[in-house]
DOTORRO-229312 format. One line per 2 residues: their letters; for each residue x, y, z of N, C-alpha, C, O. Coordinates in nm, 4 decimals, always signed. Layout:
BEGIN
A	X:Y:Z:X:Y:Z:X:Y:Z:X:Y:Z | ...
***
This chain:
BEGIN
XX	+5.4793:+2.3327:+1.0136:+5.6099:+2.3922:+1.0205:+5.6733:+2.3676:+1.1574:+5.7891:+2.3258:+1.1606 | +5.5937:+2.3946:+1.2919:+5.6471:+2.3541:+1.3938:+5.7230:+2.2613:+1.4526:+5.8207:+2.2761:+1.5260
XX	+5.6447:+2.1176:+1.3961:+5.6551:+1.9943:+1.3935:+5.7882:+1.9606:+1.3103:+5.8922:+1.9172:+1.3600 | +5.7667:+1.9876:+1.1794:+5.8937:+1.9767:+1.1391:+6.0501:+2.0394:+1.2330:+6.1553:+1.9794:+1.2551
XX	+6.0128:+2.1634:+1.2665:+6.1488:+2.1817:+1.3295:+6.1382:+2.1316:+1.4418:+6.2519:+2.0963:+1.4730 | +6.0565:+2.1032:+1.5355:+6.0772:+2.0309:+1.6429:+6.1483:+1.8510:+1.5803:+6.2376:+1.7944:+1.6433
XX	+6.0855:+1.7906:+1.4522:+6.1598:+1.7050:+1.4701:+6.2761:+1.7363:+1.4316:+6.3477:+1.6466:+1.4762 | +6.3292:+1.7971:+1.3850:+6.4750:+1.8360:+1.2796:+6.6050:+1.8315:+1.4100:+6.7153:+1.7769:+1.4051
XX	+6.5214:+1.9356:+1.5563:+6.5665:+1.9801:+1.6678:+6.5997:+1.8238:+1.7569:+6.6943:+1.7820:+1.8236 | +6.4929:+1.7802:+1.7235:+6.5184:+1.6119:+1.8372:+6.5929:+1.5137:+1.7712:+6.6417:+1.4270:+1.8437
XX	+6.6269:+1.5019:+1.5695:+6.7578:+1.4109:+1.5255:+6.8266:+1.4820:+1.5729:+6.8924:+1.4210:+1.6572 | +6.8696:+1.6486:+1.5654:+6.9564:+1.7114:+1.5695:+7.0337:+1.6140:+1.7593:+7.1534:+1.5878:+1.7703
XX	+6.9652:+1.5932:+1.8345:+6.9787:+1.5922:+1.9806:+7.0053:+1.4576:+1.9567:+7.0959:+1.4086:+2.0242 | +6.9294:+1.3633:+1.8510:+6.9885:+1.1758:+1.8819:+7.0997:+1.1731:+1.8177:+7.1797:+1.0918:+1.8640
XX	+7.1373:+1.2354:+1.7222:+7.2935:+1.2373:+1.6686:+7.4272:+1.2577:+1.6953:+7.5300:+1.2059:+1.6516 | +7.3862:+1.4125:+1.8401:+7.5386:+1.4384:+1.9034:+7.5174:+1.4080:+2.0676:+7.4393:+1.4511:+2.1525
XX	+7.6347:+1.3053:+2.0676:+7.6414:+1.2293:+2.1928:+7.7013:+1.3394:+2.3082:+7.8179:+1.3527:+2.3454 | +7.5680:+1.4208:+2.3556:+7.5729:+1.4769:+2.4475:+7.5189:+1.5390:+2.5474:+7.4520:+1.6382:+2.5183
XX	+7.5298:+1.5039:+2.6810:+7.4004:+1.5781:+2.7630:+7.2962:+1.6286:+2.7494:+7.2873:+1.6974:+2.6477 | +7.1486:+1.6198:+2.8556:+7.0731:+1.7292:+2.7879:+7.1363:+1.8594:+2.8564:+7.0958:+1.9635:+2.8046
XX	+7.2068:+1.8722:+2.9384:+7.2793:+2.0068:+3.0096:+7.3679:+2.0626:+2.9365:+7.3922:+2.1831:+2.9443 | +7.4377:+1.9682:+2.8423:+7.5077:+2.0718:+2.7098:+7.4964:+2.0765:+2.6513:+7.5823:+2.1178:+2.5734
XX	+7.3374:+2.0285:+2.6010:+7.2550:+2.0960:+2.4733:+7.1731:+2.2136:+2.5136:+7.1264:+2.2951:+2.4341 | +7.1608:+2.2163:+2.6279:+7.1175:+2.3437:+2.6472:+7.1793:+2.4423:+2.6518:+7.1257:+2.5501:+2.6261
XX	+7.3416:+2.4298:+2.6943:+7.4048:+2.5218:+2.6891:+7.4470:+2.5597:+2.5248:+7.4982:+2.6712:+2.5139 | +7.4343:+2.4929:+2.4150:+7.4612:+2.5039:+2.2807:+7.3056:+2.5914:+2.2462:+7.3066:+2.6949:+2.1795
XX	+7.1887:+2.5370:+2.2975:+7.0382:+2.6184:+2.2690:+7.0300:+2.7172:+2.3551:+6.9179:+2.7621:+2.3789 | +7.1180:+2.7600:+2.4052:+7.1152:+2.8875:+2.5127:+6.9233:+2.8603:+2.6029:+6.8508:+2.9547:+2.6343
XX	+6.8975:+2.7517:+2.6177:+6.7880:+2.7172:+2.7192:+6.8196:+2.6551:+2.8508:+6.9214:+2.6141:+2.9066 | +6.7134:+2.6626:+2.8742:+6.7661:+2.5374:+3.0096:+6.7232:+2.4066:+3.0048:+6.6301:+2.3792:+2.9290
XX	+6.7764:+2.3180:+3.0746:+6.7420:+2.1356:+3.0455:+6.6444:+2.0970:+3.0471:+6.6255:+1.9816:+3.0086 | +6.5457:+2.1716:+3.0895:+6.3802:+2.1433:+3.1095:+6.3342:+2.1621:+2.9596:+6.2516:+2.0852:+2.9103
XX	+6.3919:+2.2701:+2.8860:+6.3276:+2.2672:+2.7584:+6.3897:+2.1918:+2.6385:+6.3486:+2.1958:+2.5226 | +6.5234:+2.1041:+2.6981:+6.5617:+2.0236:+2.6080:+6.4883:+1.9001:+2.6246:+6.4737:+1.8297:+2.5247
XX	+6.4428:+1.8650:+2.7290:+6.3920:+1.7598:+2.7650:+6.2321:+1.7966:+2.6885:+6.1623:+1.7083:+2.6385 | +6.1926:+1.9474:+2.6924:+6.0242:+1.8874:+2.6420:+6.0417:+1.9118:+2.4750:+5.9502:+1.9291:+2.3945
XX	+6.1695:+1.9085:+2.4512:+6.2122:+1.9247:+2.2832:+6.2358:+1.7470:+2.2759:+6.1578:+1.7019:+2.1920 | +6.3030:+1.6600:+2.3266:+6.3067:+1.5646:+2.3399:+6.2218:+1.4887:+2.3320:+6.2447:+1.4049:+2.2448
XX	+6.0970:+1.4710:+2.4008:+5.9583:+1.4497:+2.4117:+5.8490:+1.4702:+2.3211:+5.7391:+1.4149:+2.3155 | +5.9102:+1.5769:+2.2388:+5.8182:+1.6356:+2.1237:+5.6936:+1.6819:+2.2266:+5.5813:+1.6406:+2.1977
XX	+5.7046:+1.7391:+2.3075:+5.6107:+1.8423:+2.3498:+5.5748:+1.9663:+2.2631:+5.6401:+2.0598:+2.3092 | +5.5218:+1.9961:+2.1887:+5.4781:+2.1066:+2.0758:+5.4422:+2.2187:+2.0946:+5.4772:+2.3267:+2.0469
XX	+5.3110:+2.1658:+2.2256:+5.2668:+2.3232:+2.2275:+5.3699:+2.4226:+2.3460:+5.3460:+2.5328:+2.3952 | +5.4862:+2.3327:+2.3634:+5.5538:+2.4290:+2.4451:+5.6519:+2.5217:+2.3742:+5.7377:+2.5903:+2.4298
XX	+5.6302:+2.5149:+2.2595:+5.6990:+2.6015:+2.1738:+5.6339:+2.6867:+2.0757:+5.5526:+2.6237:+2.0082 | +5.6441:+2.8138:+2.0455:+5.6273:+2.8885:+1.9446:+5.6923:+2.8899:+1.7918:+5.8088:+2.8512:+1.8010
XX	+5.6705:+2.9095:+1.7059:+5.7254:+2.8751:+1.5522:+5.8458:+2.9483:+1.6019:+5.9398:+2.8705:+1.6180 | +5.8844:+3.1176:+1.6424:+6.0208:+3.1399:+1.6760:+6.0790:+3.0787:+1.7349:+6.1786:+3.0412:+1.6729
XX	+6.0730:+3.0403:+1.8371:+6.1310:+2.9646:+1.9282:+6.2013:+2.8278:+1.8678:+6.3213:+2.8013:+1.8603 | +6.1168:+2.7701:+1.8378:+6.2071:+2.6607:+1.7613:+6.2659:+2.6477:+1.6385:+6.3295:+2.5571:+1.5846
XX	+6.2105:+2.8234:+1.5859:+6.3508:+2.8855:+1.4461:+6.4796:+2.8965:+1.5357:+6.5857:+2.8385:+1.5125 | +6.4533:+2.9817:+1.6437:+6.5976:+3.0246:+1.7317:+6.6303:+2.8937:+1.7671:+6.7342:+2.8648:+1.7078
XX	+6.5916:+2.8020:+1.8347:+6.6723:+2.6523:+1.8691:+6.7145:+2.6059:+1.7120:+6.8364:+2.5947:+1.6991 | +6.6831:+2.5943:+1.6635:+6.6986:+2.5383:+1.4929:+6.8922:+2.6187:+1.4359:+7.0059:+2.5750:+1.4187
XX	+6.8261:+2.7403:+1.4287:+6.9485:+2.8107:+1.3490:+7.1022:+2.7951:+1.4801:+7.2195:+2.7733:+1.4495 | +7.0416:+2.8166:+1.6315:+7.1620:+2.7689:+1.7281:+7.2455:+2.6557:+1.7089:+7.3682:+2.6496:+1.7168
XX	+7.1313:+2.5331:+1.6725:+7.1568:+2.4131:+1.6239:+7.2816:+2.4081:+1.5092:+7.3812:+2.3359:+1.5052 | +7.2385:+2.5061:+1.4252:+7.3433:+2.4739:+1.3195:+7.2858:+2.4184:+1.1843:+7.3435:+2.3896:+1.0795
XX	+7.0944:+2.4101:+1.2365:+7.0333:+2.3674:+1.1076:+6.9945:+2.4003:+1.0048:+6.9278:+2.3365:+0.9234 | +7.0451:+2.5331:+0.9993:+6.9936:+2.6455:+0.8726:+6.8743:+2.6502:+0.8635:+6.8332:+2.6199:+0.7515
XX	+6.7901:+2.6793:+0.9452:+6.6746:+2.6481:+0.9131:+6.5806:+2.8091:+0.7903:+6.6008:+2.9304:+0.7972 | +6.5259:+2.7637:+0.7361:+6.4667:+2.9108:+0.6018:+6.3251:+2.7906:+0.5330:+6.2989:+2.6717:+0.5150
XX	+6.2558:+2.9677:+0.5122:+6.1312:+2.9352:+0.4764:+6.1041:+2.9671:+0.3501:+6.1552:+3.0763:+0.3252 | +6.0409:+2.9174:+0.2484:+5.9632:+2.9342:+0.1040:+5.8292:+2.9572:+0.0873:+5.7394:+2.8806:+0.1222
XX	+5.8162:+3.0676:+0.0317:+5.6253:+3.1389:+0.0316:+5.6243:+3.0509:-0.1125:+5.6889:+3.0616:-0.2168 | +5.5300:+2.9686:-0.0712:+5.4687:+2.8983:-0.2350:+5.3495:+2.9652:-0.2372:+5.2706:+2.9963:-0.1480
XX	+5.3513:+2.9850:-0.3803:+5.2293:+3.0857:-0.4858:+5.1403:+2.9134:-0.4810:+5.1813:+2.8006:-0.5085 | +5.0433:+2.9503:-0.4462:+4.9656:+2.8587:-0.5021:+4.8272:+2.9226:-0.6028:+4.7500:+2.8444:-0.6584
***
């Protein structure tokens, strides 16, 4: 799950032609953590954490409990 939104978070970042200083200001972070979102650094993030960057994003991000 992480992984996925971390990548969802880094197209989200190759698509809009803009700073990492005003993507942080859109992820309410600072540029250091756009840059280790960039990088796909993983364990610097928690599953919230990159729900809250996700839904800031604009990516709707939502989860499904499958019955298995």
């Amino acid at each position: 799950m992480r992984s996925l939104l971390l990548q969802g978070l880094g197209n989200w970042l190759a698509d809009f032609a803009m700073t990492q200083t005003e993507a942080a200001k859109v992820l309410a972070v600072t540029q250091a953590r756009v840059s280790d979102t960039k990088r796909g650094k993983i364990s610097s993030f928690s599953l919230d954490l990159l729900v809250r960057l996700a839904a800031r994003a604009g990516l709707n991000p939502n989860a499904r409990v499958i019955d298995v």
